[in-house]
C-alpha positions as CSV (number, residue, x, y, z in Angstrom):
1,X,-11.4,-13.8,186.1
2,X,-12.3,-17.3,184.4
3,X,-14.0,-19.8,186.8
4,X,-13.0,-22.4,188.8
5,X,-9.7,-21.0,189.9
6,X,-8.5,-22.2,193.3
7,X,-8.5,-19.3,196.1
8,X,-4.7,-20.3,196.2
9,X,-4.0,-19.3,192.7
10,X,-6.2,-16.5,193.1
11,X,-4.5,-14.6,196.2
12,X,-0.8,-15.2,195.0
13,X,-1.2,-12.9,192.6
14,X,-3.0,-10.1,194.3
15,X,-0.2,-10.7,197.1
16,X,2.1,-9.4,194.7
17,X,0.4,-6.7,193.4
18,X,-0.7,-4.9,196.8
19,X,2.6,-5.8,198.4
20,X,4.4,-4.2,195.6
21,X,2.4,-1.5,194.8
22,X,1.8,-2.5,190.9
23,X,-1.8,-2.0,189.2
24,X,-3.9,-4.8,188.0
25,X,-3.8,-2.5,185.4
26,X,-0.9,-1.6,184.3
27,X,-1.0,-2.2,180.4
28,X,-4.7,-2.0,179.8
29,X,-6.7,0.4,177.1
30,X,-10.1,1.6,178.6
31,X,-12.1,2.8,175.6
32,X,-15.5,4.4,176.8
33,X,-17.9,6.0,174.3
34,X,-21.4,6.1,172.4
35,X,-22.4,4.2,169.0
36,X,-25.2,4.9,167.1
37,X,-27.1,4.4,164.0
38,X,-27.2,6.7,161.3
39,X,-30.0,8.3,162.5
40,X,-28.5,9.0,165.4
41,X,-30.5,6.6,167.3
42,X,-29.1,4.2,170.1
43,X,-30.0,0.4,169.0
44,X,-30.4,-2.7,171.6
45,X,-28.8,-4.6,169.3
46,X,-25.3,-3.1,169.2
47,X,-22.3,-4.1,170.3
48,X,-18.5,-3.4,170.6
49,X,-16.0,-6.2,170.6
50,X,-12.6,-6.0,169.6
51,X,-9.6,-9.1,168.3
52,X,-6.1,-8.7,167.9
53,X,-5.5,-9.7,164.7
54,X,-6.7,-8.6,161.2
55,X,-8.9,-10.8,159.9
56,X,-10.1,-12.4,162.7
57,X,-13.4,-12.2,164.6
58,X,-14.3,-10.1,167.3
59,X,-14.2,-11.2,171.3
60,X,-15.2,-10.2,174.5
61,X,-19.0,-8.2,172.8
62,X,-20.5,-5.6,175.2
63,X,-23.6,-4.2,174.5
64,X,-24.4,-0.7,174.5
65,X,-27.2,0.7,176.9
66,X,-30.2,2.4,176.3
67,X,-28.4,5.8,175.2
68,X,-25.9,3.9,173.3
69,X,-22.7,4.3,175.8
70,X,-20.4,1.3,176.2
71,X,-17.3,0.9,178.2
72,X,-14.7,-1.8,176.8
73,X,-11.3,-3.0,178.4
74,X,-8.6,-4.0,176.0
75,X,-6.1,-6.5,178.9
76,X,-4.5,-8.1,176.1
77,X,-0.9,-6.3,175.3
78,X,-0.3,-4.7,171.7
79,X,-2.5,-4.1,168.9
80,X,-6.1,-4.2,168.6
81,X,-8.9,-3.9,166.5
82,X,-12.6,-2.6,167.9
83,X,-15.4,-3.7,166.0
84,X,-18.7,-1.6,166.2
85,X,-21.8,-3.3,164.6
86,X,-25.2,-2.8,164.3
87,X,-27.9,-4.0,162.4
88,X,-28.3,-2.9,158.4
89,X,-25.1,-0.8,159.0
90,X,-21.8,-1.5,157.5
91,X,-19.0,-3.0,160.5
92,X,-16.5,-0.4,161.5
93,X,-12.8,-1.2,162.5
94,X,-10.7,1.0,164.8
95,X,-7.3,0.1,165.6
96,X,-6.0,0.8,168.9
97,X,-2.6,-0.3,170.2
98,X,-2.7,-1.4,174.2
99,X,0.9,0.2,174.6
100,X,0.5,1.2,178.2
101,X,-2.4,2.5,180.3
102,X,-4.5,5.0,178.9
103,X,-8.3,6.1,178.6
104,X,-10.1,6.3,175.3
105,X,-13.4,8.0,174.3
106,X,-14.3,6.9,170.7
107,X,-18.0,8.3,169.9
108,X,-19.0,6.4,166.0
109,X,-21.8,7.2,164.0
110,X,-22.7,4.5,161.9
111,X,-23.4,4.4,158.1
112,X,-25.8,2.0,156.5
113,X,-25.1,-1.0,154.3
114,X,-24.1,0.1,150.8
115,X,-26.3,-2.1,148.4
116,X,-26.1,-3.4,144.6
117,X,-28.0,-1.8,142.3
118,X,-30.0,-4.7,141.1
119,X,-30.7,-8.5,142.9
120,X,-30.0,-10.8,140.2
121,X,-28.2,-12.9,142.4
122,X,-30.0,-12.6,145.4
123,X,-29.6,-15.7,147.4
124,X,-29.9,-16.9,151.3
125,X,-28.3,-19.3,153.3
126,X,-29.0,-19.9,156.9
127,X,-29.3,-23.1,159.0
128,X,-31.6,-25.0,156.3
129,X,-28.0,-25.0,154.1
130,X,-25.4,-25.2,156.5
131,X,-24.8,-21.4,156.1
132,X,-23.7,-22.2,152.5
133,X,-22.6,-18.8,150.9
134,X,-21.2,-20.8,147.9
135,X,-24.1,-22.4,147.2
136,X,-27.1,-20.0,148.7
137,X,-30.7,-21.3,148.2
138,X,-32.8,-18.8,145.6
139,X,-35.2,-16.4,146.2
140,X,-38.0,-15.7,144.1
141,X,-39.3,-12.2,143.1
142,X,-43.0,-11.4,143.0
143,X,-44.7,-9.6,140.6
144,X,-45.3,-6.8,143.1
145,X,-41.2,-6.7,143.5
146,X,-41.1,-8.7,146.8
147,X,-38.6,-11.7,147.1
148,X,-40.1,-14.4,148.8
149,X,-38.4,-17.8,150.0
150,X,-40.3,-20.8,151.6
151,X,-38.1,-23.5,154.2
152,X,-39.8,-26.5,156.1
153,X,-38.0,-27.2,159.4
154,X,-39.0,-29.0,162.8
155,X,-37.0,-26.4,164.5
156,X,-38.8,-23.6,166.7
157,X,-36.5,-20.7,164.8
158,X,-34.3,-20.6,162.2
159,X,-31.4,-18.3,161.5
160,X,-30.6,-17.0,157.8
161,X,-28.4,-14.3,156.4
162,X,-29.1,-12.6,152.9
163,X,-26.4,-12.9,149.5
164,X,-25.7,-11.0,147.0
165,X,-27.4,-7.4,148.4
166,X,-24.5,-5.9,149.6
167,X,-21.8,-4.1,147.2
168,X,-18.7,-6.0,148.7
169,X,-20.5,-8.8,148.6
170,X,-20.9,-10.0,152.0
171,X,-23.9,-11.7,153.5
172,X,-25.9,-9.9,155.4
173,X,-29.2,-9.4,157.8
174,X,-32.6,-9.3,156.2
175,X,-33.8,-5.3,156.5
176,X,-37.4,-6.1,157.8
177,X,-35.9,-8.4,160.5
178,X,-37.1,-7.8,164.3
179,X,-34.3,-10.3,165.6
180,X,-30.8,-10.7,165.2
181,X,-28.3,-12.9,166.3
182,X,-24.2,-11.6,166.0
183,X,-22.4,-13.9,163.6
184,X,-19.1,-12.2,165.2
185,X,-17.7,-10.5,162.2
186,X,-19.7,-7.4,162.6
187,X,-23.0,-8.6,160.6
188,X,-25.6,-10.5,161.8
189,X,-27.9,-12.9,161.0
190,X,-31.7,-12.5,161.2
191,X,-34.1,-15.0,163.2
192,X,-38.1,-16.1,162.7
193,X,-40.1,-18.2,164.1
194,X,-41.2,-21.3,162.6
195,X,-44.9,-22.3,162.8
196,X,-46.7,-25.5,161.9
197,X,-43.7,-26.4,160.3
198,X,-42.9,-23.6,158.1
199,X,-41.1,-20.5,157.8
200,X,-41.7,-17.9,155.1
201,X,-38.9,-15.2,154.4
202,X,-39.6,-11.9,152.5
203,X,-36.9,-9.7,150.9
204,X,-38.7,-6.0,149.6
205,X,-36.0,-3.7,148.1
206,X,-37.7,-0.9,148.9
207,X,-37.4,-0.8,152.9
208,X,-33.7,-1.1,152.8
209,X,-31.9,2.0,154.7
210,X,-30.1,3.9,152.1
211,X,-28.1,6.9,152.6
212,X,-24.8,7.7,151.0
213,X,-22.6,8.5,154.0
214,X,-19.9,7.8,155.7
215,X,-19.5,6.7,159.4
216,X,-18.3,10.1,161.8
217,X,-16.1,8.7,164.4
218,X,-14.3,11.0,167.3
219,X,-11.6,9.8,169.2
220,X,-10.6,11.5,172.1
221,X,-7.4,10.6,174.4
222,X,-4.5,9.4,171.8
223,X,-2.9,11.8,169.2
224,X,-1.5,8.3,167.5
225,X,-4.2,6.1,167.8
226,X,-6.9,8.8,166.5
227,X,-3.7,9.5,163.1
228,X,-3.8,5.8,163.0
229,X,-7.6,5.8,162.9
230,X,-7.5,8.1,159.7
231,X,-4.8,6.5,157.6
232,X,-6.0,2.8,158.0
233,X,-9.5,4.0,156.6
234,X,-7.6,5.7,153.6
235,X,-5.3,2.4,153.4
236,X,-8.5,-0.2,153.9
237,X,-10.7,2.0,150.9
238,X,-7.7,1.6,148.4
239,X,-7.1,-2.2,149.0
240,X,-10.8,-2.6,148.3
241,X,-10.2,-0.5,145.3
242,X,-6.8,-2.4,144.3
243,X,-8.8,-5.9,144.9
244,X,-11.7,-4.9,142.9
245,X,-9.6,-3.8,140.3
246,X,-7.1,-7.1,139.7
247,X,-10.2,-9.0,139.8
248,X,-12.2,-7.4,137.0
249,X,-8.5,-7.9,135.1
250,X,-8.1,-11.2,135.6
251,X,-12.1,-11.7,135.0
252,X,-11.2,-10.0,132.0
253,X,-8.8,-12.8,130.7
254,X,-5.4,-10.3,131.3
255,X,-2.1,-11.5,131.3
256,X,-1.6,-10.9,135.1
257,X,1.9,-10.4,134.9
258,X,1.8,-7.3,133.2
259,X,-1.1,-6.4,135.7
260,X,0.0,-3.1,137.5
261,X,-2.3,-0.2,139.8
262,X,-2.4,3.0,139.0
263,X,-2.6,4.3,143.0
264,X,-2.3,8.5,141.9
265,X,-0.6,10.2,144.2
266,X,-0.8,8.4,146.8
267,X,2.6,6.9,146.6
268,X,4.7,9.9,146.3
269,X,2.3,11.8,149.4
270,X,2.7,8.5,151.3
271,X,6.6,8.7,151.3
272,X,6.4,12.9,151.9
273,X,4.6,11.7,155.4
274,X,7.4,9.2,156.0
275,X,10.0,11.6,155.5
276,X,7.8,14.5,157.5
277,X,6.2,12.4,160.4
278,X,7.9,13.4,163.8
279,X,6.2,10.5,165.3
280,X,8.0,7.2,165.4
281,X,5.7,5.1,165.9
282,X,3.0,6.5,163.0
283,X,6.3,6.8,161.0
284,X,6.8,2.8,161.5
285,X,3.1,2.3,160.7
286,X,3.8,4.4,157.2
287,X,6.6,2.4,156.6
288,X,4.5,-0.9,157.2
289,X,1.7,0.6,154.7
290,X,4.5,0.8,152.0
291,X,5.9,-2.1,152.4
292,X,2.8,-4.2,152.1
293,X,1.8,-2.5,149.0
294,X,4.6,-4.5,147.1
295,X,2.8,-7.0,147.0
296,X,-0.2,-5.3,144.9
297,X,1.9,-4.5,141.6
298,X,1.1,-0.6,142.6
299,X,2.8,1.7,140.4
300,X,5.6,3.8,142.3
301,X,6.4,1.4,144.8
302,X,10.9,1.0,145.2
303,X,11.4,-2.2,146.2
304,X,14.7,-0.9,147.5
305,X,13.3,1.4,149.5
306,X,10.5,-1.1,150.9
307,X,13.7,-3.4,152.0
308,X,15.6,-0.3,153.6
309,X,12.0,0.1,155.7
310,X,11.5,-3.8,156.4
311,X,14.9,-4.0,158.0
312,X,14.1,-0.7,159.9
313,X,10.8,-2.2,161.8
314,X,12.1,-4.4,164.9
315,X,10.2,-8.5,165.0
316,X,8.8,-7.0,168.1
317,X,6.7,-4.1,167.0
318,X,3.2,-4.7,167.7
319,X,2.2,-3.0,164.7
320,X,3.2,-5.9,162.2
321,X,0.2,-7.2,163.6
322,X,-2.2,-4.5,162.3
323,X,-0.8,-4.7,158.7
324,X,0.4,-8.0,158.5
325,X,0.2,-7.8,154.3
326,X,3.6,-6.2,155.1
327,X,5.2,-9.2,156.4
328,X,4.0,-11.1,153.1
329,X,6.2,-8.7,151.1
330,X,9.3,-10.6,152.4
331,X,9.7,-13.1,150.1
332,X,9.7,-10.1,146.9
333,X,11.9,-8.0,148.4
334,X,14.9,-10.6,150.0
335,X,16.6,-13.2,147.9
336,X,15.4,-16.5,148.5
337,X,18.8,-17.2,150.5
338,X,18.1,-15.0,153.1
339,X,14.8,-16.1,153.6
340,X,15.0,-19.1,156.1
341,X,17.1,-16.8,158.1
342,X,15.0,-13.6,158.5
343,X,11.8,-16.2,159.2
344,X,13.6,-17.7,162.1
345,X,14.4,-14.3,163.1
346,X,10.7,-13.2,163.2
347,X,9.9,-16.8,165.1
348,X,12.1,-15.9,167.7
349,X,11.6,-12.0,167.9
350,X,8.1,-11.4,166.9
351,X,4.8,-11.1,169.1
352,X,2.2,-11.8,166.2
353,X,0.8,-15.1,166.2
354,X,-0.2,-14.4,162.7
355,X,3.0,-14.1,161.2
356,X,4.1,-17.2,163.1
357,X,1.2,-19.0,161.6
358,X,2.8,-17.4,158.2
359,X,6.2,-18.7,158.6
360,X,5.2,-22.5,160.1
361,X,2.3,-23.0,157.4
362,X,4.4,-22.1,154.4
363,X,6.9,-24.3,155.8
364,X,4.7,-27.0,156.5
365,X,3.1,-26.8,153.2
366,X,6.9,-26.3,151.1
367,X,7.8,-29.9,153.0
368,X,4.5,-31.2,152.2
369,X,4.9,-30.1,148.6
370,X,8.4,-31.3,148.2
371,X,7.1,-34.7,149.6
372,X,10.1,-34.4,152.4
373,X,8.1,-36.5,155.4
374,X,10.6,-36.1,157.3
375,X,10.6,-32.0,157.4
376,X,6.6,-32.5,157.7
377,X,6.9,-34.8,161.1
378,X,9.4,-32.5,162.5
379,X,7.1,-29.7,161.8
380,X,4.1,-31.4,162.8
381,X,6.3,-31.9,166.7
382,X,7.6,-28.3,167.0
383,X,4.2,-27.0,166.0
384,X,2.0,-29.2,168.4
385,X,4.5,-28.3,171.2
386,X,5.5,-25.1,171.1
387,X,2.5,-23.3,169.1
388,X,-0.1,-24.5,171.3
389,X,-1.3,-21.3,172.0
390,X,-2.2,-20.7,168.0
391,X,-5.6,-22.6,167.2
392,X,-5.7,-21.8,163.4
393,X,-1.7,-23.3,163.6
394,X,-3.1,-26.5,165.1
395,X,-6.1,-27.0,162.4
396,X,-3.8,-26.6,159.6
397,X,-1.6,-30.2,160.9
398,X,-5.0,-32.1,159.4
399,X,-4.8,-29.8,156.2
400,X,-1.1,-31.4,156.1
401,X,-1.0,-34.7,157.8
402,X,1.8,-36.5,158.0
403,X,-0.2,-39.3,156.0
404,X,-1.8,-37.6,153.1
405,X,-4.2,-38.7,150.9
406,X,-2.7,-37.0,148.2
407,X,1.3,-37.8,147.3
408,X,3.0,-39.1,144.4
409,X,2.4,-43.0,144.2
410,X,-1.0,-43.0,145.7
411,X,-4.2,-43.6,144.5
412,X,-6.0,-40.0,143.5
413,X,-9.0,-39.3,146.2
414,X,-12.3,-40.3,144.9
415,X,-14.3,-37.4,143.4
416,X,-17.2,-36.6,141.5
417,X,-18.9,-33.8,139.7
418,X,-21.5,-32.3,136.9
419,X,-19.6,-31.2,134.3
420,X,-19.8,-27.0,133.5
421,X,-20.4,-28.0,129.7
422,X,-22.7,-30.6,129.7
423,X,-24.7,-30.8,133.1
424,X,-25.7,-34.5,132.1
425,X,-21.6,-35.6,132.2
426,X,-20.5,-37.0,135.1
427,X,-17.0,-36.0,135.9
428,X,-14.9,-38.5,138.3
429,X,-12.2,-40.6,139.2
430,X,-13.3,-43.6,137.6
431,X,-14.4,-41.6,134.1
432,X,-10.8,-40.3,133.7
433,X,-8.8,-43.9,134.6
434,X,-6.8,-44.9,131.3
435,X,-5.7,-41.1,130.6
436,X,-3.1,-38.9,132.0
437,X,-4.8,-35.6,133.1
438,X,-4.3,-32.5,135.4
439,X,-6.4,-31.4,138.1
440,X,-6.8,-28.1,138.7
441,X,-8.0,-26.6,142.0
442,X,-8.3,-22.5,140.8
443,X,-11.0,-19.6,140.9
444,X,-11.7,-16.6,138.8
445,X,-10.5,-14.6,141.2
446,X,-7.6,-16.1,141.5
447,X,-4.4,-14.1,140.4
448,X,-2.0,-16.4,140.4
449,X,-4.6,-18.7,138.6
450,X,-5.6,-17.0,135.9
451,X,-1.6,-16.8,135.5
452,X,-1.7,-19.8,134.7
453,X,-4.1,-19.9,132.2
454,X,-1.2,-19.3,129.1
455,X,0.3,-22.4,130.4
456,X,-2.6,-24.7,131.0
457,X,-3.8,-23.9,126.8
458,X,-0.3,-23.8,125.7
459,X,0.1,-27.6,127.6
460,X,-3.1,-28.8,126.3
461,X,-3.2,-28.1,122.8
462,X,0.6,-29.5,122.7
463,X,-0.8,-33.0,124.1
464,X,-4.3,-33.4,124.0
465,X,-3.7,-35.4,120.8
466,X,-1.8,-38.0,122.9
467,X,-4.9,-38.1,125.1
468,X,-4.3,-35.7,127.8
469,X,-7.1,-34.2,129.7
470,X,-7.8,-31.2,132.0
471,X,-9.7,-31.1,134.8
472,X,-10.7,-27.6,135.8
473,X,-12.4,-27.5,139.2
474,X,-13.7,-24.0,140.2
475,X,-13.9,-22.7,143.8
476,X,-15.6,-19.5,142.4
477,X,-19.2,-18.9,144.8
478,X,-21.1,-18.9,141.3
479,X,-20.4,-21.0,138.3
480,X,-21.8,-18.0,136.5
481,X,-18.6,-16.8,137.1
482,X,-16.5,-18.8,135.1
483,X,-19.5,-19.0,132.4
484,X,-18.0,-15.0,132.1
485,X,-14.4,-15.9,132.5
486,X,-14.8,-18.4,130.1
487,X,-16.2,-16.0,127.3
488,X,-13.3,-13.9,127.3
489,X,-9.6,-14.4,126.4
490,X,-9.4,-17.7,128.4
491,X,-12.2,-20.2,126.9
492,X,-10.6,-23.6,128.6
493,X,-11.5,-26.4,125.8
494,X,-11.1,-29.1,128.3
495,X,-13.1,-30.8,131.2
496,X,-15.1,-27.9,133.8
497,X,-16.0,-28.3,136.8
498,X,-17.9,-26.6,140.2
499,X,-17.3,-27.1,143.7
500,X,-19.1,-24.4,145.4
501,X,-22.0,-26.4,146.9
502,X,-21.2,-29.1,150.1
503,X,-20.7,-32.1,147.8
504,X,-17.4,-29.7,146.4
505,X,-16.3,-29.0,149.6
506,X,-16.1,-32.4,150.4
507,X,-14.1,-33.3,147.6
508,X,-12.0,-29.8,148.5
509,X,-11.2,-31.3,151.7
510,X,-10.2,-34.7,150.6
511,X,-7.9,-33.0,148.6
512,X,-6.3,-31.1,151.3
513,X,-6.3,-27.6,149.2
514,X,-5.4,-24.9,151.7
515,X,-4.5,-23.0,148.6
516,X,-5.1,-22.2,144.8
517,X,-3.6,-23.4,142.4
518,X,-3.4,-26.5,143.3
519,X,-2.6,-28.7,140.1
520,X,-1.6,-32.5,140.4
521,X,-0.7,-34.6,137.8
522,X,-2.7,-38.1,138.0
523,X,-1.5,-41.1,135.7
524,X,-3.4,-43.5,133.4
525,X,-3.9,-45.7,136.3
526,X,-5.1,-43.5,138.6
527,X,-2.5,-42.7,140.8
528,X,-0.4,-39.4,141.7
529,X,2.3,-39.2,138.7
530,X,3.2,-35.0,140.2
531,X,2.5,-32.6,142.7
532,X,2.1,-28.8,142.7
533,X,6.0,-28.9,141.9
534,X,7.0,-29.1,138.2
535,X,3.3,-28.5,136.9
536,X,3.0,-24.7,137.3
537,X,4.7,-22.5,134.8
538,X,6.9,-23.3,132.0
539,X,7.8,-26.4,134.1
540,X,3.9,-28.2,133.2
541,X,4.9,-28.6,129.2
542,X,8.2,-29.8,130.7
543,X,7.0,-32.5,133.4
544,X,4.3,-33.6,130.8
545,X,7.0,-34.5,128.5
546,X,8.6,-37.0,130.7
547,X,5.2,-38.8,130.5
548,X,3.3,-38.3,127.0
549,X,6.4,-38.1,124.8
């Protein structure tokens, strides 16, 4: 019960429950249970929380005690996720759906980080760099093998997390830590004290835990939720594997549209359960696991098939919520007519704030793209109004203000930085007035960017004689990463830049990019000649026509 309620507001509602009879209860998930390290051992530092939407972090943390139990209530209806952390272990993410009252035992076992196989690009960040994972300060190894990083601060303590350790590539605690503090995500972030002035941070490779294994979790109480459990841990390994994989082909320099995954068998075995599960509810979370892997290019998939199980799923089902990818698929599996009328559908229907945030923010951005001000104030009303309730919904109205700092006619926002070529050229605004050039906002990692690529050389070695330029701005977290990108099919003649350090998100956010690529077309004079419209595609040689020819 949150503070400051009034005694009035307080006994209405038990009033109602007593006198009819109803429990306080009535749609709430206690999960009770242990969690442990891999060793078996209970640790003071570990906690269970849980959030209802992939993606996001956890909420309401309890701490285990001494022998490691915990006891967690899940009041909020529908689908959620429990996050189990401990220090130097790897999170863990159990879906539960709050259907109805119930009582779980979950018992979990953690596993230990998995960790590269060399630190060549160790890094840390912590309060000294604003938590900077794009830019993490270096640390220096030792002859005797030990890293070793140095900070000055007037602070009593200060708070850092370790890059470039971890396999997947998340930041994580230092191993030799004796404090942590939960970052909410499921990792944490060590603390030392500062004396006189200084704090001195050691890394040594070989006190890491390391053990091969995987997590042992028993759930006990739900036939579904404990299926569930099982299948999302299959499904969550080969999106890793399916990520990992388009990367390393589009770091490659591949032509991304003939990109496809090669999944095995698991296509054909996942649509034998569909047709075998007895279960409707597992059977609708099958469906949801094919439908969102339409979107990944995996071999096998029908897109017929995914559309016959999209229009079989209700707006309501709580379990869009735990595979959300799903919803995404829409927009490749329904013609583009149908589209505006299946979104308004899901606004009215659906219980997932995340697909509402979906619908409204590609909205918002399409008006804000087509430079239709009048779509964008209408949004920017019914969102304020009626989406209160959705916080990430209400950031993304400054992302997309009604008065942007970038649209056609207006000056370009200022920006500045080193070129990738030649560290001693100064890339900016003023540099580029009396040439047409492109700006592009992209990544290495970016699919639909390095789609691009054919177009971007194709548009640039047809005009680059008529003085047009390319402005390449990377939102990569190394620049060694498009140093690599750059040396294979793709090698980008034209003007490189990085933003991953604070001075580039500055200029990222006086650009307003929510999303990559972001190309805009800037005139002689400095001022917005084309928006992402027209300058993607086989439309860029077209659009540059209009202006060079």
């Amino acid at each position: 019960m949150k503070q400051g309620k009034s005694l009035k507001t307080v006994l209405i509602p038990l009033f109602v429950v007593f006198f009819f009879g109803i429990s306080l209860n009535a749609q709430s998930t206690i999960v009770k249970g242990r969690l442990l390290d891999v060793e078996g051992r209970p640790s003071k530092f570990a906690l269970v929380g849980y959030s209802s939407n992939v993606g996001q972090t956890g909420q309401n943390f309890v701490p285990t005690d001494e022998m490691g139990n915990y006891t967690i209530q899940i009041t909020e209806p529908g689908q959620a996720l429990l996050l189990y952390s401990i220090p130097n272990h790897s999170s863990l993410t159990i879906p539960v759906l709050n259907d109805r009252a119930k009582n779980l035992t979950i018992d979990v076992v953690m596993a230990p980080y998995k960790y590269k196989e060399n630190f060549d690009d160790l890094g840390i960040m912590g309060t000294f760099n604003n938590f900077n994972m794009r830019s993490p300060e270096k640390m220096i190894k030792q002859d005797d093998g030990i890293y070793r990083f140095e900070v000055k601060s007037d602070k009593k303590e200060i708070k850092y997390e370790l890059c470039g350790i971890e396999s997947c590539g998340r930041s994580i605690n230092a191993p030799e830590s004796k404090d942590f503090e939960p970052d909410s995500s499921g990792d944490y972030r060590s603390v030392i004290k500062i004396q006189d002035g200084k704090g001195i941070i050691l890394f040594d490779p070989s006190k890491l835990l390391k053990k091969d294994v995987d997590p042992k979790i028993n759930i006990n109480g739900s036939d579904y939720d404990e299926k569930v459990y099982k299948h999302f841990t299959e499904y969550s390994k080969l999106l890793i594997d399916i990520n990992q994989n388009r990367q390393a082909y589009s770091a490659a320099g591949k032509d991304t549209k003939k990109y496809e995954y090669d999944a095995g068998s698991y296509i054909p075995d996942l649509i034998n359960k569909i047709e075998t599960e007895t279960d409707p509810g597992f059977r609708d979370y099958l469906k949801l696991v094919y439908i969102s892997l339409t979107i990944y290019k995996v071999k096998g998939i029908d897109p017929d098939k995914g559309t016959l199980f999209f229009n079989s799923i209700s707006p309501e089902n709580y379990l869009w919520d735990l595979i959300p990818t799903a919803f995404s698929a829409n927009s490749m599996l329904f013609p583009k007519s149908s589209l505006d009328d299946l979104h308004d559908r899901f606004l009215k229907m659906t219980r997932s704030k995340t697909i509402k945030y979906a619908i409204l923010v590609n909205r918002l951005a399409g008006a804000k793209y087509k430079n239709d001000m009048a779509e964008v104030k209408k949004l920017h009303a019914l969102i304020s109004t009626d989406y209160k309730d959705i916080k990430e919904l209400q950031q993304m109205l400054k992302y997309f203000p009604v008065e942007s700092l970038v649209n056609i006619g207006k000056e370009v926002p200022d920006f500045e930085t080193a070129s990738l070529d030649n560290p001693s050229e100064i890339i900016s605004r003023k540099n580029m007035l009396g040439r047409v050039y492109l700006i592009d906002f992209w990544a290495t990692w970016c699919g639909p960017c390095v789609g691009e690529m054919e177009n971007l050389h194709k548009a640039y070695d047809l005009y680059k004689d008529k003085g047009f330029q390319i402005v390449s701005l990377s939102l990569d977290t190394k620049s060694d990463d498009v140093a690599k990108f750059r040396d294979k099919k793709w090698k980008m003649p034209w003007k490189n830049g990085f933003l991953g350090d604070q001075e580039g998100k500055k200029i990222i956010d006086r650009f307003e990019v929510t999303s990559i690529p972001k190309p805009i077309l800037v005139g002689a004079d400095g001022k917005v000649l084309e928006l992402t419209n027209g300058l993607r595609g086989d439309e860029l040689v077209k659009t540059l026509a209009k202006y060079l020819n």
